[in-house]
N, C-alpha and C positions, 0 to 999 in steps of 0.2 A: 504494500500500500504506500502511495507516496503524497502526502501533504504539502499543500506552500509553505513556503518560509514564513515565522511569524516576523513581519517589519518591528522594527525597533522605536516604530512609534506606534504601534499597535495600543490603543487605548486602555486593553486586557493589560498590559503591563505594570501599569499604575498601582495595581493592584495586590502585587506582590510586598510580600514583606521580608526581612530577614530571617526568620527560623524559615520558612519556606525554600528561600533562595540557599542558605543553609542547606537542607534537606536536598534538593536538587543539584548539590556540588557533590553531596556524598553519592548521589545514583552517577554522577558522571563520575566521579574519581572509580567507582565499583566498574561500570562499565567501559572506559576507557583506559585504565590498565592495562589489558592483554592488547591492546593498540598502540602503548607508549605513552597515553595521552595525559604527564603529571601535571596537576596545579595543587600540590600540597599547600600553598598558601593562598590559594583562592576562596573568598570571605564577601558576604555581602557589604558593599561599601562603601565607603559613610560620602560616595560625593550621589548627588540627588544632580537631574537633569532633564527638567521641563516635568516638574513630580514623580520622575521613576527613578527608581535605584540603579546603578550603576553595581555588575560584579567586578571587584577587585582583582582581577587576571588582564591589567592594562586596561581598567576602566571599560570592561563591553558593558551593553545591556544587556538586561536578561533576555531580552528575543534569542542575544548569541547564543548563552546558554541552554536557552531551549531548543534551537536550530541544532544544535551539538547532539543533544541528548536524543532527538528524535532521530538523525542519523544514525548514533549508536543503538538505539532500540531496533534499528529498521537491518543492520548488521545481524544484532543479536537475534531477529525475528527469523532472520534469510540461514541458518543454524552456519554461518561465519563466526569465528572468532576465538 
């Protein structure tokens, strides 16, 4: 199955909070391990831009990280990895 990329002004964004964005660093560090994929210090982070959070792995937004993560679901789905 393949999805659009969620835009980084996606209004859905807004809406996230830290233990969320939190939560969702740990499903990518789990799933992008056997890919190489580290950001051990990746954290939701404290810069805010146009009301959305910003994650801490060189300031993306969370769309990045979600665009990420559904990528590697969409690996993990196709029995890769």
């Amino acid at each position: 199955m393949t999805l659009e990329p969620v835009a980084p002004d996606d209004p859905r964004m807004r809406d996230y909070t830290r233990p969320q964005i939190t939560a969702l660093l740990g499903e990518l560090h789990r799933l992008g391990l056997p890919y190489g994929l580290l950001w051990g210090s990746a954290c939701a982070g404290e810069t805010i831009l146009d009301g959305r959070l910003l994650v801490d792995f060189g300031n993306a937004p969370v769309s990045t990280l979600l665009n990420l993560l559904q990528l590697l679901r969409n690996l993990e789905g196709s029995g890769r990895g």
